[in-house]
PAFI-913943 format. One record per residue (C-alpha): x, y, z. Coordinates in Angstrom, 2 decimals, always signed. Example, Ala and Ser with C-alpha at 12.3 -4.5 7.8 and 13.67 -1.06 7.14 Angstrom:
+---------+---------+---------+
|      xx |      yy |      zz |
+---------+---------+---------+
|  +12.30 |   -4.50 |   +7.80 |
|  +13.67 |   -1.06 |   +7.14 |
+---------+---------+---------+
REM end
This chain:
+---------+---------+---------+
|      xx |      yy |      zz |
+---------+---------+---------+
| +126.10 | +121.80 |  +98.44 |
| +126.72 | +118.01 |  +98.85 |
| +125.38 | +115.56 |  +96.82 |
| +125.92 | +111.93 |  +95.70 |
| +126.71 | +112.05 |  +92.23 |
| +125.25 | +109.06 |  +90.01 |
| +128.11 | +108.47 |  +87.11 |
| +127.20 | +105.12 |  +86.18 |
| +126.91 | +101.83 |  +87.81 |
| +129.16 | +101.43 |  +90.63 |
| +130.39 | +104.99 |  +90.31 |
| +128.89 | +107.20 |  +93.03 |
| +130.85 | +110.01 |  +94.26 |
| +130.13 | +112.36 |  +97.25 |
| +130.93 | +116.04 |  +95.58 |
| +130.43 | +119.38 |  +96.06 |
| +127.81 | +120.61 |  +93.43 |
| +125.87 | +123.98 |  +92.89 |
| +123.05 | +124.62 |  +95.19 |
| +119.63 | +124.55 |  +93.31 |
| +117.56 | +127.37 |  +93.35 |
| +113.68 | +128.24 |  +93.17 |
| +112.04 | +129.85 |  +89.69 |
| +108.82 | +130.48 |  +89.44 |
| +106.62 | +127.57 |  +90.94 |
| +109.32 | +125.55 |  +91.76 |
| +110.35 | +125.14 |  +95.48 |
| +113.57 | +123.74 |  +97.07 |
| +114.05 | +121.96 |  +99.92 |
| +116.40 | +121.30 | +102.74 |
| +117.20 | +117.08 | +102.65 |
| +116.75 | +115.95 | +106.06 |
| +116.11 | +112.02 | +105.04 |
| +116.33 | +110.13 | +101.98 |
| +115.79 | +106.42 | +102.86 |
| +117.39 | +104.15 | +100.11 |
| +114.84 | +101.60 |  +98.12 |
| +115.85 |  +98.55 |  +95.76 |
| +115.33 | +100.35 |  +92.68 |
| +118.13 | +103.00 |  +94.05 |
| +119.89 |  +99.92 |  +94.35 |
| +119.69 |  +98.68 |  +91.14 |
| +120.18 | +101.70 |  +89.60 |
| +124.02 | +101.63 |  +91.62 |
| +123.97 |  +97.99 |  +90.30 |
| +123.21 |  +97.80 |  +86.54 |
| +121.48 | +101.45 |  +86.04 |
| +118.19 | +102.32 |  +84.55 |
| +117.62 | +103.48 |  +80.81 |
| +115.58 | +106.87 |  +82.42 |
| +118.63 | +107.74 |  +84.92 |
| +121.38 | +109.76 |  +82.65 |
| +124.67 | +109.98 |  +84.34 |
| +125.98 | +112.69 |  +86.08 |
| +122.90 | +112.85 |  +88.35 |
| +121.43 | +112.65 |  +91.63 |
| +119.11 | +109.34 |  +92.56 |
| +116.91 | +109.49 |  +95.67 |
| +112.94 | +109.72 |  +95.71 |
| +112.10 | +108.54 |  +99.41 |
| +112.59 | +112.23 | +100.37 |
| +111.62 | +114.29 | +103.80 |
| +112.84 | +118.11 | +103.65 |
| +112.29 | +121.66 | +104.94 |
| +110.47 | +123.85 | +102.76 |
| +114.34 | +126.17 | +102.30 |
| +112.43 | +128.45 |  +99.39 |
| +109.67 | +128.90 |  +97.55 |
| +109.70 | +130.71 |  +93.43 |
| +106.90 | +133.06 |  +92.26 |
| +103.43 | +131.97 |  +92.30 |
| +103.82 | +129.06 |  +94.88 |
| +100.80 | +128.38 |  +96.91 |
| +101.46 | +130.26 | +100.21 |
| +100.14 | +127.18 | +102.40 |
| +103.83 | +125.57 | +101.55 |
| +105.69 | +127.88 | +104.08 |
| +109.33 | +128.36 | +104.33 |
| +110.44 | +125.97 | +107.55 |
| +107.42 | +123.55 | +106.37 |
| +108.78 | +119.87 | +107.26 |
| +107.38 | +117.25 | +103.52 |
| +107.39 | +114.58 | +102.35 |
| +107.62 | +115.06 |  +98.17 |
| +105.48 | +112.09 |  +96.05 |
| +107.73 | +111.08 |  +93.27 |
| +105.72 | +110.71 |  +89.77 |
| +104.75 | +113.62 |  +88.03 |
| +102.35 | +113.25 |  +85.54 |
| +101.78 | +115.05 |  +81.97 |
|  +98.82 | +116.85 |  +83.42 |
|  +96.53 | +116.01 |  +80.00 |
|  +96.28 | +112.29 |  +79.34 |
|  +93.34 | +110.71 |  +80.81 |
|  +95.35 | +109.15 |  +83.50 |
|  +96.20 | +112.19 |  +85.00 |
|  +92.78 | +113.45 |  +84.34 |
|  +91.70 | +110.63 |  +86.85 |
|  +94.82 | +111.86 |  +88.94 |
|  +96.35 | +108.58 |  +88.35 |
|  +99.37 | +109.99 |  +87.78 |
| +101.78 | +106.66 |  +88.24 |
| +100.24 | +105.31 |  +85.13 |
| +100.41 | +108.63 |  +82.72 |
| +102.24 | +107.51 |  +79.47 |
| +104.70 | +110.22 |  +79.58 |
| +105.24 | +110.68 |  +83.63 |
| +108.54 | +112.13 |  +84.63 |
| +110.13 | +111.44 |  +88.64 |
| +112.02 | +112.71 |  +91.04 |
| +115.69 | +110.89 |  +91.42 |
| +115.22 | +109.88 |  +88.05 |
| +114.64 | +112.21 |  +85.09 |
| +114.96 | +115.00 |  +87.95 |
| +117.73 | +115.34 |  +90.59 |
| +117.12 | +113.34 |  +93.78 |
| +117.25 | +113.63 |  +97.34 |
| +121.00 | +111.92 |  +98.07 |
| +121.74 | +115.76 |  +98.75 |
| +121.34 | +118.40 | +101.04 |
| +119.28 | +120.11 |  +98.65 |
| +116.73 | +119.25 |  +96.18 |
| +114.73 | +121.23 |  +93.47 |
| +110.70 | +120.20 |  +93.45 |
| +109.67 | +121.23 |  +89.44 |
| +106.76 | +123.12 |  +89.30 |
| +104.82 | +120.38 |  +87.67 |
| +105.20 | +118.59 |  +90.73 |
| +104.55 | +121.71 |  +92.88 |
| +101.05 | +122.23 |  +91.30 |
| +100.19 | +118.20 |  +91.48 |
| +100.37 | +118.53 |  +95.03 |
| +103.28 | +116.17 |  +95.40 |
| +104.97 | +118.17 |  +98.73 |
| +102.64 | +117.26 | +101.63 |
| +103.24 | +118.42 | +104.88 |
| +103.80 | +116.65 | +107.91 |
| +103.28 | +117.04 | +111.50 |
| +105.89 | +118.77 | +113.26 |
| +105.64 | +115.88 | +116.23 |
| +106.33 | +113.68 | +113.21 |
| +109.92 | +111.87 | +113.39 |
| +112.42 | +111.95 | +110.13 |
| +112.59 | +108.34 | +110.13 |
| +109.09 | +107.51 | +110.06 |
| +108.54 | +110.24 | +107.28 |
| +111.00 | +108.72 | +105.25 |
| +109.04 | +105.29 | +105.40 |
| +105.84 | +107.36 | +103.81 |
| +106.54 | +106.90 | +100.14 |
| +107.46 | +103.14 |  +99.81 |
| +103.96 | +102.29 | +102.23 |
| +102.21 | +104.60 |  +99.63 |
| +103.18 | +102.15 |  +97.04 |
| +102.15 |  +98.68 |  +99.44 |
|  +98.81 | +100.86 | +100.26 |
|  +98.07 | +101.16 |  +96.00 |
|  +98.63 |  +97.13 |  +95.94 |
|  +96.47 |  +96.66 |  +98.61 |
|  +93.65 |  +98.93 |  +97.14 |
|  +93.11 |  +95.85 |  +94.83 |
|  +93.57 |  +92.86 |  +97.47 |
|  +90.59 |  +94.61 |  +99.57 |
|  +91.30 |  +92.53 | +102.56 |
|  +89.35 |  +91.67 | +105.16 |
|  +88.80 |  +90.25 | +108.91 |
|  +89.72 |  +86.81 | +108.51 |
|  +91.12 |  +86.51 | +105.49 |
|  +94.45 |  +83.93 | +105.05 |
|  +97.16 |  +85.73 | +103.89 |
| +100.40 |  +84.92 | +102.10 |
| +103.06 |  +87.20 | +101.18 |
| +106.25 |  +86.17 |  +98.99 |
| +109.53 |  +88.36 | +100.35 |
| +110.64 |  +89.20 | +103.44 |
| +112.04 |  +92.76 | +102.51 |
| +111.02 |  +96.00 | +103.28 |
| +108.02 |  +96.16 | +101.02 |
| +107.19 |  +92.54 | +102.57 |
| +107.55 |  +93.49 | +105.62 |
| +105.12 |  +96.71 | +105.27 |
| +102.91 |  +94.54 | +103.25 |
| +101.95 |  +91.99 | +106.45 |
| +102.04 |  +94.69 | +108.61 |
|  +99.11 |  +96.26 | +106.65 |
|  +97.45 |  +92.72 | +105.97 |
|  +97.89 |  +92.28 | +109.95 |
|  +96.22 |  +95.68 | +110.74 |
|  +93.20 |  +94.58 | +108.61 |
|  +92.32 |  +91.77 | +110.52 |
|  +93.31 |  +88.60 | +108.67 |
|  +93.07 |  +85.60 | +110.48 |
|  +96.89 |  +84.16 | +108.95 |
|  +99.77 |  +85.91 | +107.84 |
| +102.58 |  +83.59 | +106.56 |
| +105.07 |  +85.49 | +105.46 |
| +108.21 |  +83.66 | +102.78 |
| +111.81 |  +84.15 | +101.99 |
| +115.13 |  +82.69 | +101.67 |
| +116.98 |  +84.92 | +104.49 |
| +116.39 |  +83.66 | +107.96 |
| +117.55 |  +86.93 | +109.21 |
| +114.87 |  +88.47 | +106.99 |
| +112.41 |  +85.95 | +108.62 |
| +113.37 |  +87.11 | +111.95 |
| +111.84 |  +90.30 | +111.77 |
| +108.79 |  +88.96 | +110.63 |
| +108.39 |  +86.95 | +113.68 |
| +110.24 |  +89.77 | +116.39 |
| +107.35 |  +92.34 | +115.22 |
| +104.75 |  +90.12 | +115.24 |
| +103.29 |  +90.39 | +111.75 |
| +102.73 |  +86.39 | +111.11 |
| +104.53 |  +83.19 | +110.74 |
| +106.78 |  +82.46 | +108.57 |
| +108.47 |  +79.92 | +105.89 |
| +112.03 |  +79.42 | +104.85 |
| +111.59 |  +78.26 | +101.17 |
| +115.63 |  +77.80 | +100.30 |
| +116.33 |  +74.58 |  +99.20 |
| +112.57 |  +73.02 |  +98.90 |
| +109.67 |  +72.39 |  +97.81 |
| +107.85 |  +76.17 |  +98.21 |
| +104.21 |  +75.40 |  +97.50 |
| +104.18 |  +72.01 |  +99.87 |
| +106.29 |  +73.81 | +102.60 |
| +104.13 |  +76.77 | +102.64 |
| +100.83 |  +74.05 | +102.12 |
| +102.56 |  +72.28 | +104.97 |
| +102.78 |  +75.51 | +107.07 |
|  +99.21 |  +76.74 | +106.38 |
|  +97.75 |  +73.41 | +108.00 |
|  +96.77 |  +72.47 | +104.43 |
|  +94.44 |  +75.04 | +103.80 |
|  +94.96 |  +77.98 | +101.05 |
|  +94.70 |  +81.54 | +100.95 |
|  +92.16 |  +84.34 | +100.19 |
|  +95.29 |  +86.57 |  +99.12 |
|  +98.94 |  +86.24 |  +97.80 |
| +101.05 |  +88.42 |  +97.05 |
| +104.61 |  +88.91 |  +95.65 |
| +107.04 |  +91.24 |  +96.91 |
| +109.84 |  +89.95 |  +95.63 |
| +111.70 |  +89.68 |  +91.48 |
| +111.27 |  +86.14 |  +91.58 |
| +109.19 |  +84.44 |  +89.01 |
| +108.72 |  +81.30 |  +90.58 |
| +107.09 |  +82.81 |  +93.26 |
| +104.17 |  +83.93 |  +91.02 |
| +103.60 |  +80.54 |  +89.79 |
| +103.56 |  +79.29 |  +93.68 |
| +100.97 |  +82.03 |  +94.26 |
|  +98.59 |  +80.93 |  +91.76 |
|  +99.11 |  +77.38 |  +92.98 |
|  +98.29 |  +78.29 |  +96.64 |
|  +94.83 |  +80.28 |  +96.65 |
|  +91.83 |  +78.99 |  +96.69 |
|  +88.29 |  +80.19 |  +94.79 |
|  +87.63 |  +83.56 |  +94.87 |
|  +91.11 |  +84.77 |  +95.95 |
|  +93.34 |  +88.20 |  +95.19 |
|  +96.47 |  +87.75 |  +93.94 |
|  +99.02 |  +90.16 |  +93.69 |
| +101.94 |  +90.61 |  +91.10 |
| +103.49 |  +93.43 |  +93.05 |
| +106.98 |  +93.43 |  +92.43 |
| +108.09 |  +93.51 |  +88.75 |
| +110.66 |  +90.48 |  +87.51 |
| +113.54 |  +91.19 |  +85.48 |
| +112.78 |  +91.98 |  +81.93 |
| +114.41 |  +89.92 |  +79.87 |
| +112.42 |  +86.87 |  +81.25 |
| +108.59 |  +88.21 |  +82.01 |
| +106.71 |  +85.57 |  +80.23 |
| +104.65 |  +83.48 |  +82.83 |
| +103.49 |  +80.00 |  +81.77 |
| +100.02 |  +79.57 |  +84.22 |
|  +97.30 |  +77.54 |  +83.91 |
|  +94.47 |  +80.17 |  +82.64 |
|  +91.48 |  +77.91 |  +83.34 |
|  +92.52 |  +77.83 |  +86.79 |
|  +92.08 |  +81.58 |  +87.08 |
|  +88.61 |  +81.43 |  +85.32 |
|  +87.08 |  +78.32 |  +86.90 |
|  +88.37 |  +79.29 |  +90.44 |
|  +87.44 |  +82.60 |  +90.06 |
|  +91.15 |  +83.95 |  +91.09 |
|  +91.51 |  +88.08 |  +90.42 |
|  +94.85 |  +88.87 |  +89.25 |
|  +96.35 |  +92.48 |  +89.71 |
|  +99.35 |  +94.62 |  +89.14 |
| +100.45 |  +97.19 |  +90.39 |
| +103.12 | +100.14 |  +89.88 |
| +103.90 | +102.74 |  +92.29 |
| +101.19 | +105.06 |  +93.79 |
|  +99.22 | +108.15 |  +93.70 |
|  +98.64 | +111.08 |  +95.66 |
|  +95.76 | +109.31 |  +97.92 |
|  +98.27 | +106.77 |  +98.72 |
| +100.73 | +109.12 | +100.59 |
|  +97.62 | +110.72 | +102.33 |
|  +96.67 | +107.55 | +103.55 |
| +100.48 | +106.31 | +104.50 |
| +101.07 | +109.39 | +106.07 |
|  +97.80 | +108.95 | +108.39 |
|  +99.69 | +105.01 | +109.03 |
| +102.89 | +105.72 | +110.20 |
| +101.88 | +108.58 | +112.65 |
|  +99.74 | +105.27 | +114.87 |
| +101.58 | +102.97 | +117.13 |
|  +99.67 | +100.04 | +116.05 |
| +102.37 |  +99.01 | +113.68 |
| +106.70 |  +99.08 | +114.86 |
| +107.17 | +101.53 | +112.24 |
| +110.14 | +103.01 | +113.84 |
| +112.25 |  +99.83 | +113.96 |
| +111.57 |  +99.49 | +110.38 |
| +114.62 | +101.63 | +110.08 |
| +117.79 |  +99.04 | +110.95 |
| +120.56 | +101.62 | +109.03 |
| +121.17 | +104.77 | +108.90 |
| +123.93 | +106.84 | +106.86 |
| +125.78 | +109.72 | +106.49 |
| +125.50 | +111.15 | +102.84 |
| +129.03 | +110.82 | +102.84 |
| +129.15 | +106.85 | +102.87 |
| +126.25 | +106.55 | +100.60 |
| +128.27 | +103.63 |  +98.76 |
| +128.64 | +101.85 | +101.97 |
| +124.46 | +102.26 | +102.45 |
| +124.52 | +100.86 |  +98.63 |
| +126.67 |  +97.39 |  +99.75 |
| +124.28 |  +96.88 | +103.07 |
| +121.15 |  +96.77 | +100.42 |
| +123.22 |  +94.32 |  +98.19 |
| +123.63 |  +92.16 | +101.08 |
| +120.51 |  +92.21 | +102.15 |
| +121.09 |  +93.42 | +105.80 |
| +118.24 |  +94.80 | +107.89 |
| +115.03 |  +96.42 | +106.57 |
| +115.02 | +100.12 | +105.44 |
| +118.68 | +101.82 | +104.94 |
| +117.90 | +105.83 | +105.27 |
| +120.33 | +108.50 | +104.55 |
| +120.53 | +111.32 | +107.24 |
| +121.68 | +114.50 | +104.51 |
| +121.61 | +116.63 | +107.15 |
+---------+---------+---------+
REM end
């Protein structure tokens, strides 16, 4: 088969490789869409201490069910188009006793400790199989939209925490693909304001061309008065950062007001994570803090119910698409920051 063999950063090469096949539990899937995310992107970039060259990246994957091993539940049928969740947990811990799987000490993913989906084929362990990470979709369903499942089952875990409601005033740091999906779900549940931030005016563009809130080009100011400025002076029930930049977290603290969510969605570069904030503001304002790290199993459920409504332009979400064959040229759009979500057709 084809695949897009991970060597090392900067070193991807499109190669002919042996064509997994299914033992018992396992199942293997025909690729039909990999979309690319930032962490595949860094990985290219600088690499990741879990991803051991020569491998395959990819975990934003939509397949056929191509064949199932022994003892797979007959419900996943050969022909079946999934979408495949990407942590798999230990199965023992108490995290994965509460099936929260993305936080199990010892979890394992796909298109990192496992092969990937930049390939025509990829091999689902049977760990995964029996977690119930390959969930069908509906046949009406289109490849693109699938492939926008698994990074919206992350936003949707994020948001679990913000709890938003009708009327709430909204703020959301990054003007990316997860910030994009981010004010389209803060949007959808009724907040009165959704100012949306970056440094990319063409980022900012698609914020205001699908209608998902105002926005605020922060390059070169003063963010917390420009966004104050914006907001007609009042602050917001939520923030939230989708984006590695530190500041940005400060800002957030800076611009809610009592009782307000704020989330530290996107993780900052590690050898810098120490935040200097003003604790008592946090206590006496009664601000709620949260993290958050990938999702679990609910999360796709709930994404996959998203994308298949109208309410949202999931469909222009998708601004590139790829040939596995000029995966590295998908890699240099995501470095420039071009367009929204980058999928690979491995078809």
């Amino acid at each position: 088969m084809k695949a897009a063999v991970y060597y090392g950063p900067r070193d991807v090469r499109v190669e002919t490789v042996p064509r997994p096949s299914a033992g018992p539990g396992e199942v293997v899937l025909r690729v039909r869409r990999c979309s690319v995310c930032g962490t595949d992107k860094r990985i290219f970039t600088h690499g990741q201490k879990n991803v051991v060259p020569p491998t395959i990246t990819g975990h934003e994957i939509v397949g056929t069910v191509h064949e199932a091993g022994s003892g797979v539940d007959a419900e996943i049928a050969i022909g079946m188009n999934v979408v495949v969740a990407t942590v798999v947990g230990c199965g023992k811990c108490i995290y994965c006793r509460r099936k929260q799987y993305n936080l199990c000490d010892s979890f394992t993913a796909l298109g990192y400790d496992y092969a990937g989906g930049f390939a025509e084929y990829v091999k689902i362990p049977a760990a995964a199989v029996a977690q119930g990470n390959i969930i069908p979709i509906p046949p009406a369903m289109s490849l693109e939209r699938a492939a926008l499942v698994e990074p919206l089952s992350c936003c949707l875990n994020g948001q679990e925490y913000l709890n938003a409601q009708p009327g709430d005033r909204a703020l959301v740091f990054g003007a990316g693909p997860i910030g994009l999906m981010h004010a389209a779900i803060l949007k959808a549940r009724g907040c009165s304001l959704v100012i949306v931030t970056d440094v990319s005016d063409e980022r900012l563009a698609y914020v205001r061309e699908f209608g998902l809130g105002q926005t605020v080009n922060t390059a070169g100011g003063d963010a917390v008065a420009m966004i104050l400025e914006a907001a007609g002076g009042e602050k917001f029930d939520i923030a939230l950062t989708a984006n590695s930049v530190k500041s940005t977290q400060a800002a957030a603290l800076k611009l809610v007001r009592k009782k307000a969510r704020v989330s530290f969605f996107a993780g900052i570069p590690k050898d810098n994570p120490v935040l200097d904030i003003d604790t008592n503001a946090i206590h006496y304002n009664e601000i709620s803090v949260f993290g958050c790290f990938a999702s679990n199993l609910a999360h796709y459920h709930q994404a996959l119910e998203m994308v298949q409504r109208d309410d949202i332009p999931w469909d222009r979400f998708v601004t590139h698409r790829f040939k596995l064959d000029d995966m590295v040229k998908a890699f240099a759009v995501m470095e420039a920051g071009q367009g929204i979500k980058t999928v690979i057709d491995c078809e």
